[in-house]
C-alpha positions in Angstrom: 0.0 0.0 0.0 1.3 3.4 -1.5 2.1 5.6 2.1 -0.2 8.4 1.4 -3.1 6.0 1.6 -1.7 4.8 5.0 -1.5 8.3 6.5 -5.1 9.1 4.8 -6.4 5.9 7.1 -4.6 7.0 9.8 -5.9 10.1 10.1 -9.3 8.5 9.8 -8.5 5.8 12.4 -7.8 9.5 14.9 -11.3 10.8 13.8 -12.8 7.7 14.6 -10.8 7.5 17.9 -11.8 10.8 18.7 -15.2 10.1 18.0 -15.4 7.1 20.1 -13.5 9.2 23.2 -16.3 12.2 22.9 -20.0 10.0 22.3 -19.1 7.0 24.4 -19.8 6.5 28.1 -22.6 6.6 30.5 -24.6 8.5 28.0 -24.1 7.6 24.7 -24.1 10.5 21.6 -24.3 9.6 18.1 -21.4 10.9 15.6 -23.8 13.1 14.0 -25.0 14.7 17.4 -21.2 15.6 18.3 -20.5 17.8 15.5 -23.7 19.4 15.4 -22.8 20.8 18.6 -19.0 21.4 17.9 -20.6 23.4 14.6 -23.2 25.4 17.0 -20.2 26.5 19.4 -18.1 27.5 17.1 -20.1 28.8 14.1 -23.3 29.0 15.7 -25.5 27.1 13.5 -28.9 25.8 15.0 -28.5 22.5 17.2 -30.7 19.5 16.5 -34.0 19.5 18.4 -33.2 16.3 20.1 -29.9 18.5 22.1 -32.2 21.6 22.5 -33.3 20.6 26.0 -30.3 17.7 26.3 -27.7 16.8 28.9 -25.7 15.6 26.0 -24.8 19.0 24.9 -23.3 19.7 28.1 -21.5 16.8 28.7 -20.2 16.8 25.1 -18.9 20.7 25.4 -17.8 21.0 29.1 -16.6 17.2 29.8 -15.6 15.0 27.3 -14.9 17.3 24.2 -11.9 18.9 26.3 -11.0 15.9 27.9 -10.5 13.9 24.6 -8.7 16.4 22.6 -6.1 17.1 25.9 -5.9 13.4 25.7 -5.3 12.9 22.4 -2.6 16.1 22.1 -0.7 14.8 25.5 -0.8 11.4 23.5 1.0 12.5 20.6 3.1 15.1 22.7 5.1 12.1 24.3 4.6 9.9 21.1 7.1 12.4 18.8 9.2 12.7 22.1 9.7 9.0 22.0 10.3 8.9 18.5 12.9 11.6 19.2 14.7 10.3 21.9 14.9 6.9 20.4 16.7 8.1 16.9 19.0 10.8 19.0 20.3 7.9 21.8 19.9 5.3 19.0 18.2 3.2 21.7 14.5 1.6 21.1 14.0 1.7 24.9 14.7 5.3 25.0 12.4 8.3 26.0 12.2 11.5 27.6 11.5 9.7 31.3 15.0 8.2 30.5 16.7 11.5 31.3 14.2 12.1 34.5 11.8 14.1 33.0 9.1 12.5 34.9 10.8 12.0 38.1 11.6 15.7 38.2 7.9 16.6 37.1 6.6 14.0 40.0 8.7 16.2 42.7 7.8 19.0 41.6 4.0 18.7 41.9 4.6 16.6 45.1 6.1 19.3 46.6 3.4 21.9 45.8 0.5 18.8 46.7 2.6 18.5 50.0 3.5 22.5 51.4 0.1 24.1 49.3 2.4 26.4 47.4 0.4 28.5 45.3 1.6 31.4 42.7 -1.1 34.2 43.0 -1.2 34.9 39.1 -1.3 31.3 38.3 -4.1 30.0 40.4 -4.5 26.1 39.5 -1.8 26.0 37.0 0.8 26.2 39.7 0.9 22.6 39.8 1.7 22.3 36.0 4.3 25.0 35.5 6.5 23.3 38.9 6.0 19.8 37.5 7.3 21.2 33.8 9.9 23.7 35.7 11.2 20.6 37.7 11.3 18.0 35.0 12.7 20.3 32.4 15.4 21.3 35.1 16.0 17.8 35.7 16.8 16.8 32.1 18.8 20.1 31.6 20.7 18.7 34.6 21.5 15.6 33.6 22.6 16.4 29.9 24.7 19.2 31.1 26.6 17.1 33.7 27.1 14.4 30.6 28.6 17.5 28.4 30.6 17.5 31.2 32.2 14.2 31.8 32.1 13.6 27.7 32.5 16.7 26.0 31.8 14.1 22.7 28.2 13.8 24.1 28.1 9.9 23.3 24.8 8.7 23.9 26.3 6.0 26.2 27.1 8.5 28.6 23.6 10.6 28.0 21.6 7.5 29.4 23.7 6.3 32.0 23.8 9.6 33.2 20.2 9.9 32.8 19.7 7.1 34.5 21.4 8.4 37.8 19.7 11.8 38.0 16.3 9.3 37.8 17.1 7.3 40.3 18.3 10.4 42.3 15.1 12.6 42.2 12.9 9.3 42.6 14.8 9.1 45.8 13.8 12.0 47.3 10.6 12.0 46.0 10.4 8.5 47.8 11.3 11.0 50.9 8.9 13.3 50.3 6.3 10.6 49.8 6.7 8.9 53.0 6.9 11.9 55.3 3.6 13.2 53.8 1.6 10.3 54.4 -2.0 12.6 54.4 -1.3 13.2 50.8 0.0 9.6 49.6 -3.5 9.3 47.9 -3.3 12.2 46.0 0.0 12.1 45.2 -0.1 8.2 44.2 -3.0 9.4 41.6 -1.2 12.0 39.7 1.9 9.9 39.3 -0.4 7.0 37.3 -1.7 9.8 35.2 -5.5 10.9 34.8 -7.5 13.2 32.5 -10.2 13.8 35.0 -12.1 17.0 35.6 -9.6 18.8 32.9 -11.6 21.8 30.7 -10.8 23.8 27.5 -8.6 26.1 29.3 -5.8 23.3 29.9 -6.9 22.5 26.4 -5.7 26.0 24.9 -2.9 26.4 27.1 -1.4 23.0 25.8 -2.3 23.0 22.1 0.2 26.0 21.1 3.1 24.5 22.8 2.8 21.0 21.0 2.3 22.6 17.6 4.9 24.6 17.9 7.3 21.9 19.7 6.2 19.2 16.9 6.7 21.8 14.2 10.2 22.7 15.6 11.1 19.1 16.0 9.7 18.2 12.3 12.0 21.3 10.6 15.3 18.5 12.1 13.7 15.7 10.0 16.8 15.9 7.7 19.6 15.9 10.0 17.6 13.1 12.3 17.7 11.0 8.5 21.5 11.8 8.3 22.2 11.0 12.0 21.0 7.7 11.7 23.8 6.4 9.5 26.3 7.3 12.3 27.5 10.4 13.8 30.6 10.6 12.4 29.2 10.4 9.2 26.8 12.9 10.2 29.8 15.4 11.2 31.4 15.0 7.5 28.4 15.6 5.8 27.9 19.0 7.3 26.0 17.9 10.5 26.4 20.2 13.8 25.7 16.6 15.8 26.7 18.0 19.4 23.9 21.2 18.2 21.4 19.4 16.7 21.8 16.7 20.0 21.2 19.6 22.3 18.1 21.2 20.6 16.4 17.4 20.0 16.6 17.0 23.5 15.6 19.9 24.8 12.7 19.9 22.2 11.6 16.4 23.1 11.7 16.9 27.1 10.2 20.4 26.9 7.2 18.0 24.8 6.9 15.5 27.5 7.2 17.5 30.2 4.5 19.8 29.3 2.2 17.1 28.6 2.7 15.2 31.9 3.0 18.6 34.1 -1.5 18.7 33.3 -2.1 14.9 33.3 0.3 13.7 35.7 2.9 10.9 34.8 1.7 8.8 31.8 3.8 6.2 30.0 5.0 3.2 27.8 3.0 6.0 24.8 6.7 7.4 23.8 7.8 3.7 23.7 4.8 2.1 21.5 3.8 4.9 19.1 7.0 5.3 17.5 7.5 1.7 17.0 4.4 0.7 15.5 4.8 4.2 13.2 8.0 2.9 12.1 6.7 -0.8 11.4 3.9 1.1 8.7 5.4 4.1 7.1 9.4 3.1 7.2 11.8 5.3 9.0 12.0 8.9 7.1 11.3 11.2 9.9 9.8 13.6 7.3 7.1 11.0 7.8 7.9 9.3 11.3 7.1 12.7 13.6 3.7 13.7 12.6 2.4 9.5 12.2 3.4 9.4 15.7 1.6 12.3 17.0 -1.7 10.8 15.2 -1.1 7.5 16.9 0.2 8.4 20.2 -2.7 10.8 20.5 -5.2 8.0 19.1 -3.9 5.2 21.0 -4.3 7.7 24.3 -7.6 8.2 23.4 -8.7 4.9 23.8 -6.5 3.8 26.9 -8.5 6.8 28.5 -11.8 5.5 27.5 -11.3 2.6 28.8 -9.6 3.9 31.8 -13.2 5.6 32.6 -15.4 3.0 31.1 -14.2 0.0 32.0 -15.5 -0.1 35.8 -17.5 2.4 35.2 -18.7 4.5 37.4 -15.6 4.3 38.9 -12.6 6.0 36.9 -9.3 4.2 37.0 -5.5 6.5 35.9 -4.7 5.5 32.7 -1.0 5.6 33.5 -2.6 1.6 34.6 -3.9 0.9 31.4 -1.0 2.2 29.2 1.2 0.2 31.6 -1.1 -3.2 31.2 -0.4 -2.6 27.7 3.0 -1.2 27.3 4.8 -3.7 29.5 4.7 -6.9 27.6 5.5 -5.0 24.5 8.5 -3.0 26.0 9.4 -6.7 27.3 8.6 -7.9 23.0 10.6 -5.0 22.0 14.2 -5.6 24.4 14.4 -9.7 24.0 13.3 -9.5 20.1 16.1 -7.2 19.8 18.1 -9.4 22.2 18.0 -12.4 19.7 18.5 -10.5 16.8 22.2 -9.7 18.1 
């Protein structure tokens, strides 16, 4: 099958997905219903007589409309990240919570969930802005102290370093956890991830920074190509490796961490997407980045659906579901590759 007729189905298959996250539930609405109302908020045209004296239309507009599309751009959000991360390390396992991106974001909202810290001008997005400040900090951190110790920037040294400052913040956030045992509830919940009670303004706060940080990421397409065939070779064909290294991950964490800093920690996404991308459309990055955003975001979709479906009407994180699935295929993925070598 020619690739433009696999990205036309895939962006069907996200429609669809979409669909599925906004009219199913407790209260089903019909395909038809949603975009009537999507085309009456937005452009004002009449609404269907059946919605005229509806819950639907509420529901649809205030709950699951904002809660689908956050899900479906944090999706894709650490989808491209993955895809980044694991062409810049050269690693299949690799992703943004490799360099403690989400251990940095988990202390930092525990430690506002913990002391109540508040900024005045920020009101509820103080949470969100910590957990990005902290996990962007954390990956800054750790990249900079591998510059250090290998001015080369081998990506040996990138993860194993990494890997330290992980397991070093996880520590003390292991601290903070057990000397704040009135909180361990809350704080338990946002590390497993949940799209619950989320509205259009984390919506619109969110959408600019991954069109702009998938947009930046996409304009590296070429070098990303060129890097795959070896950095040295890279280097002689006019490649600024150590640059283009520094920007990719600082582009791909500043992605991830945004995402998780509104949803809490979500993962095994970054891992999957980019895989499965790479299985259907080859691995031209012209191609790779936005693919992954489309499946990350889709395949988020529907892990959240059934996150508040499935023992319904009960709501379980969907950090659990992406983990029941993204275990035994991060488990295919390392001993495939295992027997391979």
């Amino acid at each position: 099958m020619k690739v433009k007729y696999k990205i036309i189905l895939s962006v069907i298959f996200s429609f669809l997905a979409i669909m599925a996250g906004v009219g199913l539930g407790s209260i089903k609405v019909p395909p038809s219903h949603i975009i009537n109302i999507i085309a009456n908020k937005i452009f004002s045209l009449p609404l269907h007589p059946d919605l005229q004296s509806s819950t639907a239309l509420a529901i649809i507009w205030k709950l699951r409309l904002p809660r689908t599309l956050l899900a479906f751009l944090v999706g894709g959000a650490v989808a491209v990240s993955g895809s980044v991360m694991q062409s810049v390390l050269k690693n299949p396992l690799a992703s943004s919570y490799t360099l403690g991106v989400s251990s940095g974001a988990s202390l930092g909202a525990a430690l506002v969930i913990v002391t109540g810290f508040n900024i005045p001008f920020l009101g509820v997005f103080t949470l969100p802005v910590t957990g990005l400040v902290f996990g962007m900090a954390t990956v800054f951190s750790a990249v900079k102290f591998a510059a250090m110790m290998d001015k080369s920037l081998e990506t040996n040294t990138i993860i194993l370093v990494g890997m330290v400052f992980s397991l070093f913040v996880n520590a003390i956030l292991t601290l903070v956890t057990a000397m704040a045992r009135d909180h361990l509830a809350q704080l338990t919940f946002w590390q497993m991830g949940s799209f619950s009670l989320k509205d259009w303004s984390n919506v619109i706060i969110l959408f600019p920074i991954v069109l702009i940080g998938v947009i930046l990421i996409q304009s590296f397409s070429k070098e990303m190509d060129i890097m795959t065939f070896g950095e040295d070779q890279a280097f002689t064909m006019g490649v600024d490796v150590h640059k283009v290294k520094w920007s990719l991950l600082s582009l791909s964490a500043g992605l991830t961490g945004s995402a998780i800093s509104f949803v809490g920690v979500i993962g095994f996404i970054d891992l999957i997407a980019p895989h499965v991308v790479r299985k259907i459309f080859g691995s031209s990055h012209k191609i790779v980045i936005p693919m992954s955003m489309f499946f990350g975001g889709s395949f988020m979709v529907i892990c959240d659906l059934i996150a508040r479906t499935i023992v319904s009407p009960s709501e379980l994180p969907v950090g659990a579901i992406t983990a029941l699935i993204g275990a035994p295929f991060f488990a295919y993925v390392y001993f495939s590759r295992r027997r391979w070598l």
